[in-house]
NUBAKE-106891 format. One record per residue: residue in three letters; x, y, z of N, C-alpha, C in turn; residue number from 1. Coordinates in steps of 0.1 Angstrom, whole numbers. Atoms other than C-alpha are relative to their C-alpha. Example, Ala and Ser with C-alpha at 12.3 -4.5 7.8 and 13.67 -1.06 7.14 Angstrom:
# residues 2
@res:ALA	n_east:9	n_north:-12	n_up:0	ca_east:123	ca_north:-45	ca_up:78	c_east:9	c_north:12	c_up:0	n:1;
@res:SER	n_east:-9	n_north:-11	n_up:0	ca_east:137	ca_north:-11	ca_up:71	c_east:-8	c_north:11	c_up:8	n:2;
END
This chain:
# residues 49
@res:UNK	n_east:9	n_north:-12	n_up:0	ca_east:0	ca_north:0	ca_up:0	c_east:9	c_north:12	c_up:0	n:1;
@res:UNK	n_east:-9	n_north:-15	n_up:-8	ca_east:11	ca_north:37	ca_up:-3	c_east:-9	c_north:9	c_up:2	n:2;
@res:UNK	n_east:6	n_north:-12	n_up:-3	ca_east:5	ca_north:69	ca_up:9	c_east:3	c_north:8	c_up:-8	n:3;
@res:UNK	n_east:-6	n_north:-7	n_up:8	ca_east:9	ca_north:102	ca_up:-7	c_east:-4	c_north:12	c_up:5	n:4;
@res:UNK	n_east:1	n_north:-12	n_up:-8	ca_east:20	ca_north:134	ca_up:11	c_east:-4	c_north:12	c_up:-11	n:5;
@res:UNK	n_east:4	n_north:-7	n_up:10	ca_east:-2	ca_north:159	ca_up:-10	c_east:8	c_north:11	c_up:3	n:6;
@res:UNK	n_east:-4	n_north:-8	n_up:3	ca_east:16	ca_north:188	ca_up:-1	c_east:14	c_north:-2	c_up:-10	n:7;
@res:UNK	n_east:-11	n_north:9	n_up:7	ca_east:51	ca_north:174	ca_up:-16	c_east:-6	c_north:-7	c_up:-16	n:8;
@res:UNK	n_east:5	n_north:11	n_up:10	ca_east:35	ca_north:150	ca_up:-42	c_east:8	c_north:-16	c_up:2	n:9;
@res:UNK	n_east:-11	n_north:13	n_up:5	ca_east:59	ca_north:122	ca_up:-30	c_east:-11	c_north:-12	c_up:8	n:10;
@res:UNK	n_east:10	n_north:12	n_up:-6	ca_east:43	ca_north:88	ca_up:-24	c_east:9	c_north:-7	c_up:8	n:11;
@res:UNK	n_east:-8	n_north:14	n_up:-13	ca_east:56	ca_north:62	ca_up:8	c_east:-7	c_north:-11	c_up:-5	n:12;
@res:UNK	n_east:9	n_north:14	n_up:-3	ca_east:49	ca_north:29	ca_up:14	c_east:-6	c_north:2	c_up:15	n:13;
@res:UNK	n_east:7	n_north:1	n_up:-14	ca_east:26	ca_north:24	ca_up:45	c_east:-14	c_north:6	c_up:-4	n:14;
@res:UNK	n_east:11	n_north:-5	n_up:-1	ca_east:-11	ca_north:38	ca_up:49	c_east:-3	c_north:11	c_up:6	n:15;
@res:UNK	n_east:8	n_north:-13	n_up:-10	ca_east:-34	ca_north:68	ca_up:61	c_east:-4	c_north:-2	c_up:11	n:16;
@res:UNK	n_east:1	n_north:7	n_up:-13	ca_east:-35	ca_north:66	ca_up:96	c_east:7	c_north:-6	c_up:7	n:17;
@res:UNK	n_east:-9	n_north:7	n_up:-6	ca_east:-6	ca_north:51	ca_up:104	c_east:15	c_north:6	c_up:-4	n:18;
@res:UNK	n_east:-10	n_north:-4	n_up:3	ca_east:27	ca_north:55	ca_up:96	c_east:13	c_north:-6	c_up:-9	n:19;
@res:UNK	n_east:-9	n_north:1	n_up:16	ca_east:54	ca_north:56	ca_up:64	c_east:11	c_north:-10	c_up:6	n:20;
@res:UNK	n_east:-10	n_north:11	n_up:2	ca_east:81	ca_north:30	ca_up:53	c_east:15	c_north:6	c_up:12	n:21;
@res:UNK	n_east:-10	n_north:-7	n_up:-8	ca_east:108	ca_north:58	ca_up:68	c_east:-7	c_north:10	c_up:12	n:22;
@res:UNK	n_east:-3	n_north:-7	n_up:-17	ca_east:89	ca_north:73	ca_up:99	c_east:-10	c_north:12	c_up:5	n:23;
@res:UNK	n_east:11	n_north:-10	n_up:4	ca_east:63	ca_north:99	ca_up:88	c_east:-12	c_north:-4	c_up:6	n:24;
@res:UNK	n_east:13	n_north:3	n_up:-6	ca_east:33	ca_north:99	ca_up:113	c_east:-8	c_north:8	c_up:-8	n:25;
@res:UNK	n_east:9	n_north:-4	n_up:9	ca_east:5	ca_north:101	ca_up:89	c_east:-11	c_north:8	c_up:10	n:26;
@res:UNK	n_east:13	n_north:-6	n_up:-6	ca_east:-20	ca_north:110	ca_up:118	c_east:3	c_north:15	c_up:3	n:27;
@res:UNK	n_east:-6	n_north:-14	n_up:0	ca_east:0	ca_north:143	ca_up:122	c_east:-2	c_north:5	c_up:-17	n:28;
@res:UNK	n_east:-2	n_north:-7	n_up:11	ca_east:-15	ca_north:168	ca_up:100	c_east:-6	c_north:-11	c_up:-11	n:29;
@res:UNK	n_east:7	n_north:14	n_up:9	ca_east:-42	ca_north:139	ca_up:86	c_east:-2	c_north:5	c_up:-15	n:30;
@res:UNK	n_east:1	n_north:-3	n_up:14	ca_east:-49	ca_north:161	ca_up:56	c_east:8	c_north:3	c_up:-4	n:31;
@res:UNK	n_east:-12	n_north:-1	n_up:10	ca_east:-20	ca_north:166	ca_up:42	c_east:3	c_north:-17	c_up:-10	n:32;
@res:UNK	n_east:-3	n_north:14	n_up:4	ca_east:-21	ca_north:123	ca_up:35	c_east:-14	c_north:-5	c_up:-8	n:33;
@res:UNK	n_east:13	n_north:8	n_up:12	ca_east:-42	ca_north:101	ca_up:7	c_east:4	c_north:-12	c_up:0	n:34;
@res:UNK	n_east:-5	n_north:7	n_up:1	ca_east:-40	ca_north:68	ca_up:6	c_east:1	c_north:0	c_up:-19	n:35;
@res:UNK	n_east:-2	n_north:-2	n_up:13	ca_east:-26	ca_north:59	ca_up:-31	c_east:-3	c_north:-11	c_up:-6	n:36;
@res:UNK	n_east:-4	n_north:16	n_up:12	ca_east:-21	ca_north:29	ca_up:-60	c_east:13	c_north:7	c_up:-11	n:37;
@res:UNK	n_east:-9	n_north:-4	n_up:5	ca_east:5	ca_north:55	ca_up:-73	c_east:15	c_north:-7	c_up:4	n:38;
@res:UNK	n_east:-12	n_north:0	n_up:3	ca_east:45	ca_north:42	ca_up:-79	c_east:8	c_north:10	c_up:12	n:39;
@res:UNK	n_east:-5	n_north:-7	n_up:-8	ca_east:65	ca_north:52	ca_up:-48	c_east:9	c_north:7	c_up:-5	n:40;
@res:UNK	n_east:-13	n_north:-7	n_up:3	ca_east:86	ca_north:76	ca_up:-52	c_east:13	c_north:10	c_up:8	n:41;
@res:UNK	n_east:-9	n_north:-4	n_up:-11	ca_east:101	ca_north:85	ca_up:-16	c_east:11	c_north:-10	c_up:0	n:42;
@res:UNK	n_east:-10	n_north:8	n_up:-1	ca_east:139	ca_north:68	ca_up:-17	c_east:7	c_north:-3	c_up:11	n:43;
@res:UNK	n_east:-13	n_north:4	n_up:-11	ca_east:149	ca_north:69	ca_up:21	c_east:-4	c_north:-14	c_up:3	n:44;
@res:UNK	n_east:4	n_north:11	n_up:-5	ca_east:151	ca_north:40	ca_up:40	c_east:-16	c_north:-4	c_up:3	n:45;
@res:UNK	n_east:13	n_north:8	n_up:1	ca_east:121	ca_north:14	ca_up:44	c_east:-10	c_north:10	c_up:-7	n:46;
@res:UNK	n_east:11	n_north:-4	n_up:8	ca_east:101	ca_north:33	ca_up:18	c_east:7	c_north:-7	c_up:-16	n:47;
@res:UNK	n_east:-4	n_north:2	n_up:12	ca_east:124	ca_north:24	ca_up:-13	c_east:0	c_north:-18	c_up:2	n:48;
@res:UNK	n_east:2	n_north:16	n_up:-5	ca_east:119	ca_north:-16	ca_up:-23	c_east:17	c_north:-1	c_up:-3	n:49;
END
């Protein structure tokens, strides 16, 4: 599954409501997050496969 921080445009791995591959508490600031089916495209740790 990913997310996708709309202000940025960059997509994680992990879900809305929870929290990213590298660490990003989605519940902080909930609208700023979507969940996605978009192509990750964040490269830090545990977001990149």
């Amino acid at each position: 599954m990913a997310v996708k921080h709309i202000p940025t445009k960059e997509v994680h791995r992990g879900t809305e409501g929870g929290t990213t591959g590298c660490g990003f508490n989605t519940k902080d600031n909930p609208d700023h997050w979507v969940n996605s089916n978009e192509k990750i495209t964040c490269s830090k740790n545990g977001c990149r496969l």
